[in-house]
N, C-alpha and C positions, 0 to 999 in steps of 0.2 A: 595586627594580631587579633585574631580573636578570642573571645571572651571565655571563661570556662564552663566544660560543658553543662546543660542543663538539659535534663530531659521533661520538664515541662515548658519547655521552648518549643519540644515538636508535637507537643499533644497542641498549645495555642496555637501552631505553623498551620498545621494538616487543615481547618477549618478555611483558611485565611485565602491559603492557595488555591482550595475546591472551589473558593469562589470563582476561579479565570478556569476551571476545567468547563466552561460552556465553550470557551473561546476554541481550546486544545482541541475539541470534540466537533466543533463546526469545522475545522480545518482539515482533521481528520474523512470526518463524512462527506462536507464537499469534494475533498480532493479523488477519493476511491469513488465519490459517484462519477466524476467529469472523468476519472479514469477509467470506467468502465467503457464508457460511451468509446473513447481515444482510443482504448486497449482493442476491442472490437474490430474500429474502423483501420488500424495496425494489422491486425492480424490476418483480414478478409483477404487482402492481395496476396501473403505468403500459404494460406490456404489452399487458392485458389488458379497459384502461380502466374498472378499478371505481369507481366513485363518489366519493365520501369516503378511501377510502384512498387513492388518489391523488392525491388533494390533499394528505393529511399525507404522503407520498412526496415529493413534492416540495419541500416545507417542510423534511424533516430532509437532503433533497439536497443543499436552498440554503446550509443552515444549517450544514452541515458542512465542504461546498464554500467556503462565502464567509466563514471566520471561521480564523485562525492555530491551530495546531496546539497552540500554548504557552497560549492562552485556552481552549484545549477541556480542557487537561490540569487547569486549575485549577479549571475548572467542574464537570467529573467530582470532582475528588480534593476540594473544598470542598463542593462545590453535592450531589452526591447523599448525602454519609451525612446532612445536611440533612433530604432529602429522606425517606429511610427512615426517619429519626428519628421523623418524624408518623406512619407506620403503624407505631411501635414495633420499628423492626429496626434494634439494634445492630451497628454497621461498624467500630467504632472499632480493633476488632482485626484487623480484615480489613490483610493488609501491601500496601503503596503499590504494590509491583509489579502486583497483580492492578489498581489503580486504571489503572497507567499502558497495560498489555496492552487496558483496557476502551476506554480512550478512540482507543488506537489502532486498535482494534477498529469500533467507530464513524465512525472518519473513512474509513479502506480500507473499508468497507462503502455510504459516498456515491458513491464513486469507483467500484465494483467495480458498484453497482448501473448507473449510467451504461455504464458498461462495457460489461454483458451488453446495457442494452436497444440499445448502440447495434447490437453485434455480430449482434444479433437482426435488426435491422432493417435492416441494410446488406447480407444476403442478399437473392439476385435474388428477388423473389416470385413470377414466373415458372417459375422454379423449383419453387416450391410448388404453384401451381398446378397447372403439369404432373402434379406427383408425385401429389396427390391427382386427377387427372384418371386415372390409371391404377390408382387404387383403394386407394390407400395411405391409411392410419388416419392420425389427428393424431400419434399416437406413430410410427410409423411415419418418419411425412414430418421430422419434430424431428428423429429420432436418426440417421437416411442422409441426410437433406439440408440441415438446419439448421444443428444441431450441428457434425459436421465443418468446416463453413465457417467459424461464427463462432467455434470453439474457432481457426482458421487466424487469424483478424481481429482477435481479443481481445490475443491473445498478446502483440506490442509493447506496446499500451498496458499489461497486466498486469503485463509486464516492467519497465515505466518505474515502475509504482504500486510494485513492490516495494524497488528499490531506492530510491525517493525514501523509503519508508515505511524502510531503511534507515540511510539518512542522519539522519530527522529523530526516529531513535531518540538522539541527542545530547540533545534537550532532557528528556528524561526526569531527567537527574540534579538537575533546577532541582527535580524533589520529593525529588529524593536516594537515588535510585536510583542503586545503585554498578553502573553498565556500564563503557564503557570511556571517553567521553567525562568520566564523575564522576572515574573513578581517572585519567586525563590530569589533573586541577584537582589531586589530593591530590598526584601527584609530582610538578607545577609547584609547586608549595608549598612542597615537602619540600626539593624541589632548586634551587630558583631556578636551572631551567633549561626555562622557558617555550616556548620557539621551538622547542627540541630534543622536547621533548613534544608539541606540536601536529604538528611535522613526523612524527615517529611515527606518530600518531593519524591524521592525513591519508592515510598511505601504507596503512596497513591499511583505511581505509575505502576507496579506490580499488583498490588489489588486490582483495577482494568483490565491486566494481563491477565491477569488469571479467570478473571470473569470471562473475559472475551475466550481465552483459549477453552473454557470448558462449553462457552455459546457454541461455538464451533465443533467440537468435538460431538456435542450433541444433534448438530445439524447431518455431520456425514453419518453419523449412524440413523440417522431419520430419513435421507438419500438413499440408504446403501440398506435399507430394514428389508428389500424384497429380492437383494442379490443374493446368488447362493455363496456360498463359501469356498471354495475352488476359485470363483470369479473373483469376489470381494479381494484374496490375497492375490492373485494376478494386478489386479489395481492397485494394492498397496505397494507392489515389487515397482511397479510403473511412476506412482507415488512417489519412492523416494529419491527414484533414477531422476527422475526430473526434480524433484525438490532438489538434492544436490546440483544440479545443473544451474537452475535456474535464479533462483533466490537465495543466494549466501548473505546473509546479513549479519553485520557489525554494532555495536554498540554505541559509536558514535558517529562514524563517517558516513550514515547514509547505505545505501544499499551500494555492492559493487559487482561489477558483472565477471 
């Protein structure tokens, strides 16, 4: 049972727990950097339409998109030293953090892949056309006419991936990983003062949210300061179609496709 409530329980919590938001924060940042890279190398075959790799593209899209975040973690952190085992490469000393960064690594990388090709493709072609109709390289017409737009396009949805990929650094402690959702469990514990801890723990992950959601906010308008207005809401119509599409995120089970 727990204790009753105090609400100077969560003003002593909120200090106690910031302490492990370095950890929530490296997990975060590693995972959406190795995703970016992943998401990229994902998305270049469906772009591109190569063969067979776009097939297995679409495969690890589905797979990553259509399966709970807490099933990815366990698959990763059980299923590959497994796997390494047969060609002889010992993991056993490898620490669970690097496990937990992989897997998240992996899922922002389904999401991020979708991401670019949608941002890719929801550029006017007309556009391109044009540009190579006046002599412009493939490099060229990507980096002054592509680029700037879908970096304009991407941006919300990338915003919502991160912070959801925020949030759903919570389940991470279920390998035992001390962030700050684990050390939330050890001082409901300690203190059987349950409620007072989650309420803590909740207000720090929303203050983030709200930082990061207005970081962002500020960046697409600083992207999109030289679009006219006619374009800008053709983006945003593009914007939500795919946001709907793409990124529906839950509150606790991880992202699902």
């Amino acid at each position: 049972m727990s204790r009753r409530f105090d609400i100077h329980y969560v003003l002593d919590f909120i200090p106690k727990l910031l302490a492990y938001l370095n950890i929530t924060l490296l997990i975060v940042g590693s995972s959406i950097a190795l995703g970016l890279l992943i998401g990229l190398l994902v998305a270049l075959p469906r772009l591109y339409r190569i063969p067979v790799l776009q097939r297995v593209s679409q495969v690890y899209v589905s797979f990553f998109r259509g399966t709970p975040i807490l099933i990815q973690l366990f698959l990763v952190y059980y299923g590959l030293p497994e796997i390494l085992g047969w060609l002889h490469i010992d993991v056993s000393r490898v620490a669970v953090l690097y496990f937990v960064i992989l897997t998240y690594a992996l899922n922002s990388g389904a999401f991020i892949s979708e991401m670019i090709r949608a941002a890719v493709e929801a550029v006017d072609k007309g556009q391109v056309e044009a540009a190579q109709s006046i002599g412009m390289s493939g490099y060229q017409t990507f980096r002054r006419i592509i680029l700037p737009q879908a970096l304009g396009i991407s941006v919300p949805l990338f915003g919502n991936l991160v912070i959801g990929n925020l949030k759903d650094t919570s389940l991470a402690f279920t390998l035992g990983v001390m962030e700050m959702t684990g050390r939330s469990q050890t001082l409901g514990t300690a203190t059987q003062h349950f409620i007072e801890t989650y309420i803590a723990l909740s207000l720090i992950y929303f203050v983030i949210s709200v930082l990061l959601e207005r970081l962002f906010i500020w960046l697409e308008r600083y992207l999109n300061r030289y679009a006219g207005q006619e374009q800008t809401g053709y983006q945003r119509r593009l914007q939500r179609r795919w946001q709907a599409r793409l990124i529906p995120l839950n509150s606790r089970g991880g992202k699902q496709g």
